[in-house]
MMTF fields as JSON, N, C-alpha, C and O atoms, coordinates in Angstrom:
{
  "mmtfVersion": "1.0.0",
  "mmtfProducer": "UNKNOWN",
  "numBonds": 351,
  "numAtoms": 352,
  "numGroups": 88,
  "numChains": 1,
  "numModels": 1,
  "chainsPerModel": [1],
  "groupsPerChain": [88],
  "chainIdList": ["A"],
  "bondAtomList": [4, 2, 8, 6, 12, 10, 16, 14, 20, 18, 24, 22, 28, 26, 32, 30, 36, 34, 40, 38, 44, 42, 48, 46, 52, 50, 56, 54, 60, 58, 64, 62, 68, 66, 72, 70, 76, 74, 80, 78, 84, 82, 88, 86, 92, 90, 96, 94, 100, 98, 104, 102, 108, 106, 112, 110, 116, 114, 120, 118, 124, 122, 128, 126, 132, 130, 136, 134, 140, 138, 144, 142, 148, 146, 152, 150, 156, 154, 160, 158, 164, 162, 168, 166, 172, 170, 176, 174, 180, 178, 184, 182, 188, 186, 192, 190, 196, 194, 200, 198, 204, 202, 208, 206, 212, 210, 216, 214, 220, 218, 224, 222, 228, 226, 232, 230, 236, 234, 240, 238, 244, 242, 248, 246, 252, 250, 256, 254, 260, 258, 264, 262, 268, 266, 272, 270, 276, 274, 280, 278, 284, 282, 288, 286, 292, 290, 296, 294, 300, 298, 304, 302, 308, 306, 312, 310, 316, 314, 320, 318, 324, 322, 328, 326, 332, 330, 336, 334, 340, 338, 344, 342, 348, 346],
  "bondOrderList": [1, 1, 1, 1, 1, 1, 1, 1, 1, 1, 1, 1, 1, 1, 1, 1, 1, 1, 1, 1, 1, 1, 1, 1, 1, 1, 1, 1, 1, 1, 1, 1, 1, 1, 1, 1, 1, 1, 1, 1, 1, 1, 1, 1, 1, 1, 1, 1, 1, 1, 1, 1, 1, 1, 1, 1, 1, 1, 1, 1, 1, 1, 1, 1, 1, 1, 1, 1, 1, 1, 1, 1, 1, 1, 1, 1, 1, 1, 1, 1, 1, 1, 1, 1, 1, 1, 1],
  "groupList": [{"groupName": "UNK", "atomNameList": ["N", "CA", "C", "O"], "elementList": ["N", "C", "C", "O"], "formalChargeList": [0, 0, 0, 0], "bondAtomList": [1, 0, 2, 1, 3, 2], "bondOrderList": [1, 1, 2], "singleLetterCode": "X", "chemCompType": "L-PEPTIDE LINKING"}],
  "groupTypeList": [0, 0, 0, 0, 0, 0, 0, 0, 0, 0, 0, 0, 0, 0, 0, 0, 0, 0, 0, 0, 0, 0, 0, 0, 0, 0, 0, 0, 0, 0, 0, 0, 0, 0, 0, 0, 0, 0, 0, 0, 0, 0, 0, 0, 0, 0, 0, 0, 0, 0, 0, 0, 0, 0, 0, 0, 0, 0, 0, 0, 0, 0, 0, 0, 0, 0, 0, 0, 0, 0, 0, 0, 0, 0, 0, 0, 0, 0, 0, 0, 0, 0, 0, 0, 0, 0, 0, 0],
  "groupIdList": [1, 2, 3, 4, 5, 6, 7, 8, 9, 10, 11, 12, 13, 14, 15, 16, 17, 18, 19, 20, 21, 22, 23, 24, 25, 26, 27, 28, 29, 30, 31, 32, 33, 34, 35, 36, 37, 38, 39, 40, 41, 42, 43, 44, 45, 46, 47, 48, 49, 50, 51, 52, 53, 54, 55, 56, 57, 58, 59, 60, 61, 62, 63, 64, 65, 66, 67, 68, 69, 70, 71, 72, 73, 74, 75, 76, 77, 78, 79, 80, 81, 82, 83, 84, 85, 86, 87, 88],
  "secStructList": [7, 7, 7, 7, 1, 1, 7, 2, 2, 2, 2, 2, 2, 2, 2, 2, 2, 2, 2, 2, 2, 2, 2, 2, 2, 2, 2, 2, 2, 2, 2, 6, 6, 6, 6, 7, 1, 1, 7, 1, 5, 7, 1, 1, 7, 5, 7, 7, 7, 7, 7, 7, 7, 7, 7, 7, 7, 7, 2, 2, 2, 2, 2, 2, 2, 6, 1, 6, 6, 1, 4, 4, 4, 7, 7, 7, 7, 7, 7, 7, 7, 7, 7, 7, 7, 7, 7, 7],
  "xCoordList": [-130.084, -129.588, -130.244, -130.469, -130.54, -131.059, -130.334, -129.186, -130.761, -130.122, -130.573, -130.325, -131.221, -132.142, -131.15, -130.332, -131.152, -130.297, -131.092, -130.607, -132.355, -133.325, -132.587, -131.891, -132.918, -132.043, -133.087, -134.056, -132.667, -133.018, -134.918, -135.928, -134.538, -135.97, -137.329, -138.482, -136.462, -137.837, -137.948, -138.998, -137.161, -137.459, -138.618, -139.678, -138.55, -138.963, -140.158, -141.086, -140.639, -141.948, -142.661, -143.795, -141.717, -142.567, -142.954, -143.746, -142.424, -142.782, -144.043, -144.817, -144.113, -145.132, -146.476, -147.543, -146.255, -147.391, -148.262, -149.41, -146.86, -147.153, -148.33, -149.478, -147.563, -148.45, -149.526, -150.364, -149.859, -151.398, -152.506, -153.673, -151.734, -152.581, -153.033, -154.22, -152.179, -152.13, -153.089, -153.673, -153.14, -153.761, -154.977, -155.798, -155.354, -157.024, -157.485, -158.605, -156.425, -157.193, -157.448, -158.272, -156.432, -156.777, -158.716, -159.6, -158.601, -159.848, -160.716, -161.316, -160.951, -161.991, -162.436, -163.6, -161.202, -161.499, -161.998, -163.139, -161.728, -162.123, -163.668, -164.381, -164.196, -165.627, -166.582, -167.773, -166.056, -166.45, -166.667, -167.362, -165.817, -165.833, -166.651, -167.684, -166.566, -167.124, -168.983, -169.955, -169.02, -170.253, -171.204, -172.284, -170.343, -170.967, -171.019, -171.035, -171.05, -170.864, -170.32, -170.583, -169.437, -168.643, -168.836, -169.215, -168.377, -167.861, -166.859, -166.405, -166.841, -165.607, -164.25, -163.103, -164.518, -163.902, -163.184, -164.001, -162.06, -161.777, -160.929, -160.715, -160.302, -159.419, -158.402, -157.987, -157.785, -156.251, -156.473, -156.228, -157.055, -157.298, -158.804, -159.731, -159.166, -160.164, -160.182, -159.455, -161.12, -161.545, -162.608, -163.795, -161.662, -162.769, -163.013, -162.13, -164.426, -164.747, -164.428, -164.686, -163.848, -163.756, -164.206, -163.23, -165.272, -165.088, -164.517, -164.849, -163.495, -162.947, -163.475, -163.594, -163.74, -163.371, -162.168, -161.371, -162.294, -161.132, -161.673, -162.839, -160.456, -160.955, -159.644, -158.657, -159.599, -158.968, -158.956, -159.999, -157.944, -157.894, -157.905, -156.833, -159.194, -158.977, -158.406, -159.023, -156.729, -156.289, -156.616, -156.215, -157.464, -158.02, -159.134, -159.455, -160.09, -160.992, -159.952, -159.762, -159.596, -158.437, -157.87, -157.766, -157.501, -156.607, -157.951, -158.01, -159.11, -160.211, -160.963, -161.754, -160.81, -160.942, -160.254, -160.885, -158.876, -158.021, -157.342, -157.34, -156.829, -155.486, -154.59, -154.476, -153.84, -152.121, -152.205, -151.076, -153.252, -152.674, -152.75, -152.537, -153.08, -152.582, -150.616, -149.91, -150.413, -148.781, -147.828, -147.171, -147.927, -146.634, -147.143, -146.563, -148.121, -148.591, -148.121, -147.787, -148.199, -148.113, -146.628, -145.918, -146.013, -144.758, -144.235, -144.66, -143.578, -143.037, -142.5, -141.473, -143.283, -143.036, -142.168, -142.448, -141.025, -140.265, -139.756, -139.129, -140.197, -139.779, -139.871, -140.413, -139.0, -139.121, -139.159, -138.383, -140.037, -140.664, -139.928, -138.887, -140.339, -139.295, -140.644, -141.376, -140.681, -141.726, -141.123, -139.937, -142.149, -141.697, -142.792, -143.974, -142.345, -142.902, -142.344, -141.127, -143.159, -143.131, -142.285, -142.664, -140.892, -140.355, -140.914, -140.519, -141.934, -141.692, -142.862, -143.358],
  "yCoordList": [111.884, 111.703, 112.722, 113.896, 112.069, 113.167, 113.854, 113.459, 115.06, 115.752, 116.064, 116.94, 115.038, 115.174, 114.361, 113.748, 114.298, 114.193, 112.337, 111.451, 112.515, 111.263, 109.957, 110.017, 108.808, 107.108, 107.355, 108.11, 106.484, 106.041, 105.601, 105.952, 104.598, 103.707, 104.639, 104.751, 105.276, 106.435, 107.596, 107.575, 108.155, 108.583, 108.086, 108.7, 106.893, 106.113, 105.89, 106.084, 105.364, 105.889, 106.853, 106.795, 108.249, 109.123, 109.718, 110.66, 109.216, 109.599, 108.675, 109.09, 107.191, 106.564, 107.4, 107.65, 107.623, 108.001, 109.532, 109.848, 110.513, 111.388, 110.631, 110.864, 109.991, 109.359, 109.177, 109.954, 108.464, 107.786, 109.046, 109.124, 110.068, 111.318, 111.883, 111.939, 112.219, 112.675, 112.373, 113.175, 110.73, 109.908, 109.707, 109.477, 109.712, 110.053, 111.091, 111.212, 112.193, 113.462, 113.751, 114.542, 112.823, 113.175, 112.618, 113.087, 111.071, 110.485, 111.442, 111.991, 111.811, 112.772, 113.915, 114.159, 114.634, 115.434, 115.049, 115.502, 114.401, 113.023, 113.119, 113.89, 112.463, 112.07, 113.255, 113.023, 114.851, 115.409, 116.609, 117.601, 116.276, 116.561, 115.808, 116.337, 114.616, 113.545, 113.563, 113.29, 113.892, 113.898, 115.222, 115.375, 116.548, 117.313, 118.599, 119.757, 117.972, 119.198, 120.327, 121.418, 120.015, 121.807, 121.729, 120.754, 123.38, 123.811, 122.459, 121.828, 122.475, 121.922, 122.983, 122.564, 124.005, 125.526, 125.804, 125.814, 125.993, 126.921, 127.844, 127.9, 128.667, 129.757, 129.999, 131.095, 128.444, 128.488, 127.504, 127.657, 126.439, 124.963, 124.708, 125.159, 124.157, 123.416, 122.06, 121.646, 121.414, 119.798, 119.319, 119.635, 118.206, 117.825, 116.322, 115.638, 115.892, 114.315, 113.466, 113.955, 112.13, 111.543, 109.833, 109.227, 109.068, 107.825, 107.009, 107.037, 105.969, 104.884, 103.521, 103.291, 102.673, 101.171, 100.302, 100.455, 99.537, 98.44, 97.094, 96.83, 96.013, 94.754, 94.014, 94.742, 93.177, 92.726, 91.393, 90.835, 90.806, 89.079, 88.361, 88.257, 87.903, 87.361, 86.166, 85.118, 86.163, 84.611, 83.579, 82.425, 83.996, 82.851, 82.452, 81.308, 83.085, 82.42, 81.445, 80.242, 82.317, 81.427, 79.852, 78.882, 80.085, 78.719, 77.926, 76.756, 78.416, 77.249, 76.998, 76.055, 77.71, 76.834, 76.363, 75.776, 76.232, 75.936, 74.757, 73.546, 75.398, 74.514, 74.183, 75.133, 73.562, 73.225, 73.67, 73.615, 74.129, 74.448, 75.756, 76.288, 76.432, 77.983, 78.057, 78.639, 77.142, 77.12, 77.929, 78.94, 77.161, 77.594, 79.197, 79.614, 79.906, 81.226, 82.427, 83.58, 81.835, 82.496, 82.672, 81.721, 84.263, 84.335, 85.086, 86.213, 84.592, 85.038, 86.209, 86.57, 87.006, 88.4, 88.409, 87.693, 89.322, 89.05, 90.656, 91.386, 90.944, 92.48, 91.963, 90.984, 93.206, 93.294, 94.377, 95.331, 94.155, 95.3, 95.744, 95.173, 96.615, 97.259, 97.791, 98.754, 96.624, 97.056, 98.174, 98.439, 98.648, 99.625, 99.257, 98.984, 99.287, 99.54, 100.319, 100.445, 101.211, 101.729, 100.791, 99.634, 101.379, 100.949, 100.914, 100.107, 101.935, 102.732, 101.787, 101.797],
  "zCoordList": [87.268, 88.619, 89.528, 89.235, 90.756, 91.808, 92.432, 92.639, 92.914, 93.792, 95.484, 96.312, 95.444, 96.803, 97.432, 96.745, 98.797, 99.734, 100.469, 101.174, 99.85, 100.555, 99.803, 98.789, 100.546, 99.716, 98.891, 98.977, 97.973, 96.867, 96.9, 96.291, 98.06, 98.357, 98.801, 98.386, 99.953, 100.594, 98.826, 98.184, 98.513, 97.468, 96.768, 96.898, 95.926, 95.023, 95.581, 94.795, 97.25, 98.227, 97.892, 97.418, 98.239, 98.002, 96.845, 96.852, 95.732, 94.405, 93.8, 92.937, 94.481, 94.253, 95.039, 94.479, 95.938, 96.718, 96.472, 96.785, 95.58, 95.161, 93.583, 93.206, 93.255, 91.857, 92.241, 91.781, 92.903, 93.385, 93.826, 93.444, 94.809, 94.818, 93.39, 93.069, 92.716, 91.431, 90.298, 89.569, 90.304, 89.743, 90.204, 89.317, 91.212, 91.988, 91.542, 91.047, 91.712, 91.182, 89.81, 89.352, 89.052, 87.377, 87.008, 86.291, 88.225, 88.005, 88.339, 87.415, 89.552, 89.961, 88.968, 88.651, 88.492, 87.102, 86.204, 86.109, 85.431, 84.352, 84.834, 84.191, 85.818, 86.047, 86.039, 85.831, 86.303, 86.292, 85.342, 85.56, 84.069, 82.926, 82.497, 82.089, 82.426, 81.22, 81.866, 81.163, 83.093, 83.794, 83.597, 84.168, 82.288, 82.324, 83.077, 82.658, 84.658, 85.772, 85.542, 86.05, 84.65, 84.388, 82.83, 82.182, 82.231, 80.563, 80.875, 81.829, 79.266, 78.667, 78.451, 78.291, 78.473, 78.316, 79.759, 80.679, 80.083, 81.101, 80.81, 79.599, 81.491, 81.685, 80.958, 80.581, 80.654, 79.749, 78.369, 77.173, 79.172, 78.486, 77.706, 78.378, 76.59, 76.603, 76.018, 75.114, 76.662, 76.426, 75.585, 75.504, 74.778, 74.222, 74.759, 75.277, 74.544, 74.593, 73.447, 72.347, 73.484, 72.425, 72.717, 73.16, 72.59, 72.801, 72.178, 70.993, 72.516, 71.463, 72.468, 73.671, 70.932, 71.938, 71.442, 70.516, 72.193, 71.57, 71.703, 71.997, 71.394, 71.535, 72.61, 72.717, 73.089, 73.93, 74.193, 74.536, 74.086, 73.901, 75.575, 76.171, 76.217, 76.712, 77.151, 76.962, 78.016, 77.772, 78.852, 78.7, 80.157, 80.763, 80.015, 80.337, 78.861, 78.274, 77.21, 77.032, 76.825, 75.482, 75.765, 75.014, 77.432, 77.763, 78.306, 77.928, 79.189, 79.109, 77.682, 77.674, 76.524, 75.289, 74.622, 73.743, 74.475, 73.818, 74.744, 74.522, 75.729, 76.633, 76.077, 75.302, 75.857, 75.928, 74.383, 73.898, 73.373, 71.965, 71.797, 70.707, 72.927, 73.278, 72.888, 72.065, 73.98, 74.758, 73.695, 73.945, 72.324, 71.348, 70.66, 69.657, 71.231, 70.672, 71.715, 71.441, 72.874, 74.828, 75.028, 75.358, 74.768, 74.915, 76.464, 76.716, 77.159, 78.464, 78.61, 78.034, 79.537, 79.953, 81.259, 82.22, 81.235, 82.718, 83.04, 82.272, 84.332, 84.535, 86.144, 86.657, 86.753, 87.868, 88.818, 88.873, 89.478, 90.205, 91.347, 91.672, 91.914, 93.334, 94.12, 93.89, 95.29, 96.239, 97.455, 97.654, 98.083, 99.135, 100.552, 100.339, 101.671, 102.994, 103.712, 103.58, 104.856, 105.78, 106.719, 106.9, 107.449, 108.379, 109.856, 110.698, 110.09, 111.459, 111.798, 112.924]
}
């Protein structure tokens, strides 16, 4: 539970918007590690590189080769989101 005095909604705003800063900046770091530009070594922390791949099931290729004998494999995902806008 919060203790901030802000609704719920502007809250939940500004915590998204804090994310997205946050999340730019993890990228920008990221590119500039993985790019070399700096040690891997700093002050408190050090980094290592690791590449993985994966594989990944594409299902618009799946349903233009398959079609309707996809259907009984394709299980329904349901969540719901909470959008936010600027009032002013």
């Amino acid at each position: 539970m919060s203790l901030s005095n802000r609704h719920p909604v502007d809250e939940l705003a500004d915590l998204r918007k804090q994310m997205h800063q946050t999340e730019q900046r993890i990228e920008e770091l990221r590119e500039l590690i993985i790019s070399g530009a700096c040690s891997l070594v700093g002050d408190e922390h050090a980094a290592t590189l690791e590449e993985r791949t994966s594989q990944r099931v594409d299902i618009k290729e799946l349903r233009r080769e398959f079609g309707e004998a996809l259907t009984p494999y394709l299980r329904e995902h349901r969540a719901t989101r909470v959008n936010t806008r600027i009032l002013k």
